[in-house]
C-alpha positions as CSV (number, residue, x, y, z in Angstrom):
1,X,96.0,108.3,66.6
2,X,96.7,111.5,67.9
3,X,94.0,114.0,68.4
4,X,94.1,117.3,66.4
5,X,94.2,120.6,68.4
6,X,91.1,122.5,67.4
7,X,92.1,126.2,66.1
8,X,91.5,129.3,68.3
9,X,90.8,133.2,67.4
10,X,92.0,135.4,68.6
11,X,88.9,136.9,70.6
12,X,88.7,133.7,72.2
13,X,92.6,133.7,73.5
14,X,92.1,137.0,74.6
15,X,88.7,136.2,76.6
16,X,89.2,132.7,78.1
17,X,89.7,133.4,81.8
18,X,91.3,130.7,84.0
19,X,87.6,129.8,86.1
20,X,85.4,129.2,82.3
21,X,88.5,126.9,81.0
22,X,88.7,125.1,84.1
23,X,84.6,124.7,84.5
24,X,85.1,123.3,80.6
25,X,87.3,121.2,81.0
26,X,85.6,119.2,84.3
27,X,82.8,119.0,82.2
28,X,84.4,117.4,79.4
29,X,86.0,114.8,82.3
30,X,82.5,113.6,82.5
31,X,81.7,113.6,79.0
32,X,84.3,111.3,78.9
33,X,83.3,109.2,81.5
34,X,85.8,110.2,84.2
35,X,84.5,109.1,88.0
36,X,83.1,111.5,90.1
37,X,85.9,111.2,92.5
38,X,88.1,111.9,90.1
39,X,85.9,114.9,88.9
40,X,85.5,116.2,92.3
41,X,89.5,115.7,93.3
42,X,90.6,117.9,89.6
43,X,87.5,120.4,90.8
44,X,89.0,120.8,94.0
45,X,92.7,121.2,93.3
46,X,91.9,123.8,90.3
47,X,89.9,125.6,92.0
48,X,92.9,125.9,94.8
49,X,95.1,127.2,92.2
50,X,92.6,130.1,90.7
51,X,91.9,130.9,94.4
52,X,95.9,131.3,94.9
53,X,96.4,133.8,92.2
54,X,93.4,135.8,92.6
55,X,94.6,135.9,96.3
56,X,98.6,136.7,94.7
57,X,97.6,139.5,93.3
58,X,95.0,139.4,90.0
59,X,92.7,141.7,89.2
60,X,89.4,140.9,91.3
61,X,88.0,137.4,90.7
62,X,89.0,136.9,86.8
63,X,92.3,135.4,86.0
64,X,93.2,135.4,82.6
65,X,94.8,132.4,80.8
66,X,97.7,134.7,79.7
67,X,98.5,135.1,83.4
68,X,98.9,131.7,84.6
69,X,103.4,132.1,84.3
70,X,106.1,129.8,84.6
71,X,107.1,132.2,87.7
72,X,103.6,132.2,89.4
73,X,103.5,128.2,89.0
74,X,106.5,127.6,90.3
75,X,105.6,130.1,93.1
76,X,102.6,127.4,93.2
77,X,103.9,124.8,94.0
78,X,106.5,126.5,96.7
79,X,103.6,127.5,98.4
80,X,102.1,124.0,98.5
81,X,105.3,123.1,100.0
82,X,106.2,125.4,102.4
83,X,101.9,125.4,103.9
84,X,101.9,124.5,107.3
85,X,98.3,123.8,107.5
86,X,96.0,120.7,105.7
87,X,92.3,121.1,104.3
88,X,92.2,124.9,103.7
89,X,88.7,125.8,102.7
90,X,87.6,122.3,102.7
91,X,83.9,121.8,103.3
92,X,83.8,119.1,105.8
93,X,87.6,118.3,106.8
94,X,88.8,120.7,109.8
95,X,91.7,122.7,108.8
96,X,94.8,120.5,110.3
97,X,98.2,122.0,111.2
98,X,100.7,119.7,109.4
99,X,102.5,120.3,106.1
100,X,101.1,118.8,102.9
101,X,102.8,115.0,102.1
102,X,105.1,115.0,99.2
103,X,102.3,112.9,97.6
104,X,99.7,115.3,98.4
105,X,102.0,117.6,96.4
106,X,102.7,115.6,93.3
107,X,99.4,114.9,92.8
108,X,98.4,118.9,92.5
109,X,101.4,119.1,90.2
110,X,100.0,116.0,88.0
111,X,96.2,117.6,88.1
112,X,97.2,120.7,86.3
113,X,99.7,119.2,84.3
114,X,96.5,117.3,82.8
115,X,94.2,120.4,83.0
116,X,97.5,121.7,80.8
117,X,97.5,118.9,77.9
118,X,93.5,119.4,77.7
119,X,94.1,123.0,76.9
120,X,97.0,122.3,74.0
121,X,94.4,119.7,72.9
122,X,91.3,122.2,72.6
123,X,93.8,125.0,71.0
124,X,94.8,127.0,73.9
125,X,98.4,127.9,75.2
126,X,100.0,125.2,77.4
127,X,101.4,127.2,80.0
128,X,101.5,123.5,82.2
129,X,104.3,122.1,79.7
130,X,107.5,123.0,81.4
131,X,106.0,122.2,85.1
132,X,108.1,119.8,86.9
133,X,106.1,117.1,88.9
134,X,108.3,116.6,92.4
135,X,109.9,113.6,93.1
136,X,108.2,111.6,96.1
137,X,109.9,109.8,98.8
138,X,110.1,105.6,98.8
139,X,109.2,105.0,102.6
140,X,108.8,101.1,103.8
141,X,105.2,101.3,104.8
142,X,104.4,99.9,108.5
143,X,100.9,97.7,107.6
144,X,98.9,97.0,110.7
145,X,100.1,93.8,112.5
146,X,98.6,90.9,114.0
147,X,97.7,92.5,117.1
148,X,97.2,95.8,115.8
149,X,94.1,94.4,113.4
150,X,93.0,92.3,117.3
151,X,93.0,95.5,118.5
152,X,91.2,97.7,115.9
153,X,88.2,95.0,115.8
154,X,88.1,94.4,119.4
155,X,87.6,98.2,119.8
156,X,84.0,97.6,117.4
157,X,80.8,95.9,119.2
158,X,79.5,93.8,116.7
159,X,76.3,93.5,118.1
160,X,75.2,96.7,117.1
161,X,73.7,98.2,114.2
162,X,76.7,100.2,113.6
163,X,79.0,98.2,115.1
164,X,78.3,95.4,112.9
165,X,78.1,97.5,110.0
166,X,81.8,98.9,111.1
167,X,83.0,94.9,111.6
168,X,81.3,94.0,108.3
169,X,83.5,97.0,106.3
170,X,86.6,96.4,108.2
171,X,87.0,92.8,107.3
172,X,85.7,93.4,103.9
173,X,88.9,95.5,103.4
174,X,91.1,93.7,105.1
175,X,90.2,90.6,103.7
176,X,90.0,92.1,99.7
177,X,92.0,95.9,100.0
178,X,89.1,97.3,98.1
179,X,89.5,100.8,97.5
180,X,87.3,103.4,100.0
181,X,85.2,104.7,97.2
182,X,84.6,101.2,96.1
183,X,83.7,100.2,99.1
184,X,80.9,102.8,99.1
185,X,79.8,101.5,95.8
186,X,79.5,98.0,96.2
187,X,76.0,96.7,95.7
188,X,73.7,94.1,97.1
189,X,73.3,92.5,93.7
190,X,76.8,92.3,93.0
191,X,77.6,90.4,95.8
192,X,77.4,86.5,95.6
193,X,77.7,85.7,99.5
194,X,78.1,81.6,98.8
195,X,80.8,82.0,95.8
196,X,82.5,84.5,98.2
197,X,82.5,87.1,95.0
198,X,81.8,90.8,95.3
199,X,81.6,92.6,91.9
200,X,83.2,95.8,91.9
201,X,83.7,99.0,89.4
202,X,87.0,100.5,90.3
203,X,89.1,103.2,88.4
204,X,88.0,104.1,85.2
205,X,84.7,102.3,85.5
206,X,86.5,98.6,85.2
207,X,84.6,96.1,86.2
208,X,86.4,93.0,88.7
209,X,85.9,89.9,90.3
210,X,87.1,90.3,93.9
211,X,87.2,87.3,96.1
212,X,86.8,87.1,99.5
213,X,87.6,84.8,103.1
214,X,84.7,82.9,105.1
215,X,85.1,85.0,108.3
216,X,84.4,88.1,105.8
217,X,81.3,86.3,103.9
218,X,79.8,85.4,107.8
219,X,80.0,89.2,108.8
220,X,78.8,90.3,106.3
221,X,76.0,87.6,106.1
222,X,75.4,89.1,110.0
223,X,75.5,92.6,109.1
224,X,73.2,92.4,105.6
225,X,70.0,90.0,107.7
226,X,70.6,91.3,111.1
227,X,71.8,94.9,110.9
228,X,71.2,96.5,107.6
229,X,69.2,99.2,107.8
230,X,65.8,99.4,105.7
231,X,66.4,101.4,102.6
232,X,64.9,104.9,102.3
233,X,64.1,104.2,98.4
234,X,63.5,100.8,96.4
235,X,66.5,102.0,94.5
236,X,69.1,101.8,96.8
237,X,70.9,98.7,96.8
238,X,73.8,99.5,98.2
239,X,75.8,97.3,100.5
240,X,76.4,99.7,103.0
241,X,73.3,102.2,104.2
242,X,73.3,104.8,107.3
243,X,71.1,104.3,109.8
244,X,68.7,106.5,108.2
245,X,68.2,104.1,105.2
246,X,70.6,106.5,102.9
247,X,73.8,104.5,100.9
248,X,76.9,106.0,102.9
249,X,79.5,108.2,100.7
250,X,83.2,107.9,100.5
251,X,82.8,110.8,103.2
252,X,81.0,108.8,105.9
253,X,83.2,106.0,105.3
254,X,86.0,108.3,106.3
255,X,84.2,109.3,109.2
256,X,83.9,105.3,110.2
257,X,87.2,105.0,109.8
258,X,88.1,108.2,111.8
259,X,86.1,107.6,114.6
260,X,87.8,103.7,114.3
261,X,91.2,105.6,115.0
262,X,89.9,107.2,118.0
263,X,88.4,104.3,119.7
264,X,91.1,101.9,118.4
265,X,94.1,103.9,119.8
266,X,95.9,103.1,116.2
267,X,96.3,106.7,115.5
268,X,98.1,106.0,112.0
269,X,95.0,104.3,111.5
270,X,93.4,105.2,107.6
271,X,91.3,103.9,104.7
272,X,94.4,103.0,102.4
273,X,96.6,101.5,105.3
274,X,93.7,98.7,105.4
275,X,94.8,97.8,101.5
276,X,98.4,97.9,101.9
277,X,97.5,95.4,104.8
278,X,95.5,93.5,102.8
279,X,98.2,93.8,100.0
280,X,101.3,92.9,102.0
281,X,99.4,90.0,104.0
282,X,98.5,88.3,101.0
283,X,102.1,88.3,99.2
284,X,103.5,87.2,103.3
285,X,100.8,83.9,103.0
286,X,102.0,83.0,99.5
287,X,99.8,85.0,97.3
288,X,101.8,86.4,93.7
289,X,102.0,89.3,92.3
290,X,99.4,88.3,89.5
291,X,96.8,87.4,91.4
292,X,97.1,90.3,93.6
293,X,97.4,92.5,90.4
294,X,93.5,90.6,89.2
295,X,92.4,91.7,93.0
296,X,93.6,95.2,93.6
297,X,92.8,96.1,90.4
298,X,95.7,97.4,88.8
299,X,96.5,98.3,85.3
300,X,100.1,97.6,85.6
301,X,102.3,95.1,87.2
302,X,105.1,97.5,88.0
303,X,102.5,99.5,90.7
304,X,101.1,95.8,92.4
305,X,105.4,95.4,92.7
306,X,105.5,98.4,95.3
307,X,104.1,96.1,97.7
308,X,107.1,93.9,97.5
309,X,108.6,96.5,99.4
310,X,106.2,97.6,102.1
311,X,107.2,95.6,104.8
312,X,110.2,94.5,106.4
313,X,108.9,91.7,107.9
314,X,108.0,90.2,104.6
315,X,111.6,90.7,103.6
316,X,112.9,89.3,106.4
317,X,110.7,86.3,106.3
318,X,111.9,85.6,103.1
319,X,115.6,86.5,104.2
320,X,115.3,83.7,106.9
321,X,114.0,81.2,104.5
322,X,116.5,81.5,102.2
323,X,120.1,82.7,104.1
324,X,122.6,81.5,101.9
325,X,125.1,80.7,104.9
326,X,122.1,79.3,107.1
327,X,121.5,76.7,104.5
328,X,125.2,75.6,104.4
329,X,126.4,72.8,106.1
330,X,130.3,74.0,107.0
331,X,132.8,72.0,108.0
332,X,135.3,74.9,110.0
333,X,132.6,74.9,112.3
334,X,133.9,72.5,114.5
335,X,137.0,74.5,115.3
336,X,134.6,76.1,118.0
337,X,134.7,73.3,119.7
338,X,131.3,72.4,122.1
339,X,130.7,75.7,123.6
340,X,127.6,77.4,123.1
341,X,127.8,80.5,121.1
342,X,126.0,83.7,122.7
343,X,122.9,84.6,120.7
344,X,123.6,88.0,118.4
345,X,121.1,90.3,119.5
């Protein structure tokens, strides 16, 4: 059932500046339950837009609701296009020169678009509606190979406190494609080391059953009696802790992964690469889409299928397995007689 808009006066249209609707609104994402990364990304990303029209012009730090335009959003989003530099203002990323990713992009466009449809819903003026969300790029995905994944864990010392904490968190996403920001969640409790289980929360607070390989369970076995550091409080039961005792953030499991790229020399090395490995390996073994579906935890089929076409050396696996004219057995083939045909490069 659709949700009624609530009723505005007129006072309150004429009062609402951009900065209260937006604080309003990320409080009523937690209200609702929304995760705090997904708090913290519509926080950020809002709070780029009111910092772009204050710095476009408004009068000092208060932007009216009235003033957000079809012109100045558009202008928006050609600015996000045309930017030549990544992290702007961010508090612990260094400011990168490079142009934002088309997916960067669409996600800012899909952020206010939903700030937008709070607004209608709570009575205010929509002035999100009409904003077109740019089309992204398909790219086939290059997952790490064989060698490459050698080479990232022969670049970690696992006889180290952090190096077997690294080892243990790399093969845990290799081996389930767990999400960063699950990663950092995962608890000691809801991992059952001899079923091979790890109990995660993912996206919208669903709970899964994610499975996981022997070589995985044994570093992480190593990592959790051997390496783990103490906890600083009884309370903290997560999986992974900082030396200091302290559960590591989605933020310091960047960093791991950052510093990885470094010492690896995989310089397209990130987070997300590790679960399109994961994804693509698993449907290259034998895996189906269901399963993988149950393990990624994905709402919908249709996304788990973008991993179908991530790698063209699944497809040409596949190919070679199933060549319609390989698998004939052709008669006219003896017209070329006993000489060896040159291999087709």
């Amino acid at each position: 059932m659709a949700r009624k808009a609530k009723t505005r006066t007129e006072r309150e249209m004429s009062t609402a500046t951009l900065n209260m609707l937006i604080d309003y609104y990320l409080g009523s994402m937690q209200r609702r339950g929304c995760t705090p990364d997904s708090v913290t990304s519509c926080q950020r990303a809002l709070k780029r837009f009111h910092r772009y029209l204050i710095n476009g012009g408004s009068n000092g730090d208060t932007v009216k609701l009235s003033g957000v335009t079809s012109e100045r959003l558009n202008a928006c989003v050609d600015h996000l296009q045309n930017r030549t530099t990544k992290w702007e203002g961010h508090p612990r990323k260094p400011v990168e020169h490079a142009k934002l990713s088309p997916f960067t992009i669409c996600k800012e466009v899909k952020i206010l678009r939903g700030f937008g449809t709070w607004l209608e819903s709570e009575g205010f003026p929509n002035p999100f509606d009409e904003l077109e969300v740019p089309k992204v790029p398909r790219y086939i995905v290059e997952v790490l190979t064989t060698a490459e994944i050698e080479q990232l864990l022969s670049a970690i010392n696992p006889n180290t406190e952090n190096g077997a904490r690294q080892y243990a968190i790399v093969m845990l996403m290799l081996d389930t494609g767990l999400r960063i920001s699950e990663v950092a969640a995962a608890r000691i409790p809801d991992l059952n080391l001899e079923r091979r289980q790890l109990k995660v929360f993912g996206k919208g607070q669903k709970e899964r059953i994610v499975p996981f390989g022997q070589r995985c369970a044994q570093a992480l076995m190593r990592y959790i009696h051997m390496y783990r550091a103490k906890p600083r409080r009884d309370e903290f039961d997560q999986l992974f802790l900082a030396p200091d005792g302290e559960p590591m953030t989605r933020n310091s499991l960047e960093h791991v992964i950052r510093r990885l790229r470094l010492a690896s020399g995989i310089n397209r090395l990130h987070a997300h690469l590790l679960r399109h490995t994961f994804a693509v390996n698993f449907l290259t073994n034998g895996g189906d889409l269901r399963t993988l579906q149950l393990i990624l935890g994905h709402e919908s089929l249709v996304v788990t299928q973008r991993y179908l076409h991530l790698s063209q050396q699944l497809v040409q696996a596949r190919y070679e397995d199933g060549s319609p004219m390989d698998k004939l057995t052709l008669n006219s083939e003896r017209r070329f007689g006993s000489r060896r045909l040159k291999r087709v490069s």
